[in-house]
VMD Tcl script that draws the C-alpha trace (Angstrom):
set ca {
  {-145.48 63.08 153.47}
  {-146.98 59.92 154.46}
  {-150.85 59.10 153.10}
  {-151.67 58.39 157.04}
  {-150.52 62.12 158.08}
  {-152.37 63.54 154.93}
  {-155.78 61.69 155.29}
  {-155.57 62.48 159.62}
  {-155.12 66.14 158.60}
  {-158.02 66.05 156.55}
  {-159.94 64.41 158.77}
  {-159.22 66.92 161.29}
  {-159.82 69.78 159.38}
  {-162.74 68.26 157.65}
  {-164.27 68.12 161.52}
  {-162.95 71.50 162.23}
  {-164.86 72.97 159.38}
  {-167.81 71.46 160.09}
  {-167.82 72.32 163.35}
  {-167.37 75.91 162.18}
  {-170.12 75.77 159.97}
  {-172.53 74.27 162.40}
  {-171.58 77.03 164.75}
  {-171.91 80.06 162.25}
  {-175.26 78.14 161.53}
  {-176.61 78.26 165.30}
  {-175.43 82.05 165.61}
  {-177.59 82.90 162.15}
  {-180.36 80.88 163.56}
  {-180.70 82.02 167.18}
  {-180.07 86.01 165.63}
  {-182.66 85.39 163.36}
  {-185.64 83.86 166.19}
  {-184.00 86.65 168.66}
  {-184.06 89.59 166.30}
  {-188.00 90.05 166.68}
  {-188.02 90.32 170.36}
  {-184.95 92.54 170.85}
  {-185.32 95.83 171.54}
  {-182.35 96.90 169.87}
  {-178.77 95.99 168.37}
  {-177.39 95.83 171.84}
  {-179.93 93.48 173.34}
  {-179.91 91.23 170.58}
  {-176.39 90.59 171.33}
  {-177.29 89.64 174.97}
  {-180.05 87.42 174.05}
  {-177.69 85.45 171.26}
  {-174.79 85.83 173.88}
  {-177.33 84.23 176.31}
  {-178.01 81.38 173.95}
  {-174.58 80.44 172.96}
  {-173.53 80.56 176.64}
  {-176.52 78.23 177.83}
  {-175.95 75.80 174.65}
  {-172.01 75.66 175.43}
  {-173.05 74.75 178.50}
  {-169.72 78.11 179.65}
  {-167.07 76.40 177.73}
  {-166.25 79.95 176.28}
  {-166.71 81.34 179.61}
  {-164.20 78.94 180.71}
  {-161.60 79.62 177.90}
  {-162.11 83.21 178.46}
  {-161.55 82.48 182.48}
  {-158.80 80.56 181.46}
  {-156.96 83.22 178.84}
  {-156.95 85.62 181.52}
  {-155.47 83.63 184.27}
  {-152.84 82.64 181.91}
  {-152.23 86.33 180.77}
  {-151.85 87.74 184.60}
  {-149.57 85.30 185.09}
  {-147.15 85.99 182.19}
  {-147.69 89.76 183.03}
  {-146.65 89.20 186.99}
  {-143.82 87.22 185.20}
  {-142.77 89.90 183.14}
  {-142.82 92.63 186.11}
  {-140.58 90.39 187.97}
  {-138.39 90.05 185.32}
  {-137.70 93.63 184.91}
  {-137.27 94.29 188.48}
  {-134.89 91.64 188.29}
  {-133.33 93.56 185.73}
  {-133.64 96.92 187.29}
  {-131.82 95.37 190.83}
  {-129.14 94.11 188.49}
  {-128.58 97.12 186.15}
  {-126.26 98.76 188.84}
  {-124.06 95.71 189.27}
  {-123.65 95.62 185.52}
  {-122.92 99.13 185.08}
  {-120.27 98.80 188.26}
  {-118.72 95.58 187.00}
  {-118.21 95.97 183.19}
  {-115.47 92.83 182.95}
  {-118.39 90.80 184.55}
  {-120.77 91.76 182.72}
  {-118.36 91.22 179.19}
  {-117.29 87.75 180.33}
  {-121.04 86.98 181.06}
  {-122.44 87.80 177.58}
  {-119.37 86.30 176.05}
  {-120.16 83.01 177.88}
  {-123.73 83.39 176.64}
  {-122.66 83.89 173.52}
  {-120.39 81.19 173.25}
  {-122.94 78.91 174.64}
  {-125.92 79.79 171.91}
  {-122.95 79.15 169.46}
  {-122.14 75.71 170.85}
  {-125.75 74.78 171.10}
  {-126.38 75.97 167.44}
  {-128.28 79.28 167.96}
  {-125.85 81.89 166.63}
  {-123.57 80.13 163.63}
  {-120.23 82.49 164.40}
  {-116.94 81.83 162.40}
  {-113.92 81.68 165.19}
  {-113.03 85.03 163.49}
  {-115.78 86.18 164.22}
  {-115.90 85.18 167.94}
  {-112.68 86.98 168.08}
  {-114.01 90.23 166.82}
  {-116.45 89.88 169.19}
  {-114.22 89.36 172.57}
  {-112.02 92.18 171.11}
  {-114.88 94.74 170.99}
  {-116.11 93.66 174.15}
  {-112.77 93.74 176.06}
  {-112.40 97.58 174.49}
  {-116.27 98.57 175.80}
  {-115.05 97.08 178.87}
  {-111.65 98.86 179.30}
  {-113.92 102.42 177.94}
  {-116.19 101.50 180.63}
  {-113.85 100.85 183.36}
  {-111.56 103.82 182.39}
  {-113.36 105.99 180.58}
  {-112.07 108.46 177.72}
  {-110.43 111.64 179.00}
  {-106.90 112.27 178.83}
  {-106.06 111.89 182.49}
  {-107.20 107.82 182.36}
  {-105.96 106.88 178.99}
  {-102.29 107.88 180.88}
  {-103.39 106.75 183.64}
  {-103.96 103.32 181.62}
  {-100.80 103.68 179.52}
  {-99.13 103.63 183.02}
  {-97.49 106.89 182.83}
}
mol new
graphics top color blue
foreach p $ca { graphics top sphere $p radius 0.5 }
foreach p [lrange $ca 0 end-1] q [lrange $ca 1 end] { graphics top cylinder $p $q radius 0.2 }
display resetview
């Protein structure tokens, strides 16, 4: 590790923790000049809350603002995603060689790109088990449609 990197991350976290001391030292201050005047527990809270919020000048309240825009977003994300998946669940379950071939070309892309390290005997287990769940799927197991696949 370079000296540079090493004496910029101590810098930084030199700053850091002395920014976290100076702030640990406001809240002990302002709770101690607020604790007289409170009423109780609760109130004292407000009034330091108060403080902090006037002497930030609402950067927290703007982080906080912030955090929760970024959170509803991710959640609408995620709804659409699974009714995404929910509209595509019956196409999957009524094409089972599509859906194979699909997560075998997945699969064989996150192994070229270096995701998933797979031996080519391995790959091969792979497309063997997933052309048999696709021929169970198609056919199904009862006596009538293994004939029917023998050709008999």
């Amino acid at each position: 590790m370079p000296i540079e990197m090493l004496t910029g991350f101590l810098s930084v976290s030199l700053i850091a923790t002395l920014l976290g001391l100076a702030g640990i030292g406001a809240l002990a201050l302002w709770v101690f000049e607020e604790r007289e005047e409170a009423n109780d527990r609760v109130d004292l809270v407000e009034r330091v809350g108060e403080r902090a919020r006037v002497t930030t000048g609402g950067v927290v309240g703007g982080f906080g603002s912030l955090a929760v825009v970024v959170t509803s977003i991710m959640v609408t994300i995620g709804q659409q995603l699974a009714m995404t998946g929910a509209e595509l669940a019956p196409l999957f379950k009524a094409a089972p060689a599509l859906t194979g071939e699909i997560l075998l070309g997945l699969l064989a892309y996150f192994q070229i790109k270096g995701y998933v390290p797979l031996q080519p005997w391995q790959l091969g287990v792979i497309v063997i088990a997933v052309v048999l769940v696709t021929i169970v799927a198609r056919y199904g197991t009862s006596e009538s449609s293994i004939s029917r696949f023998k050709g008999a």
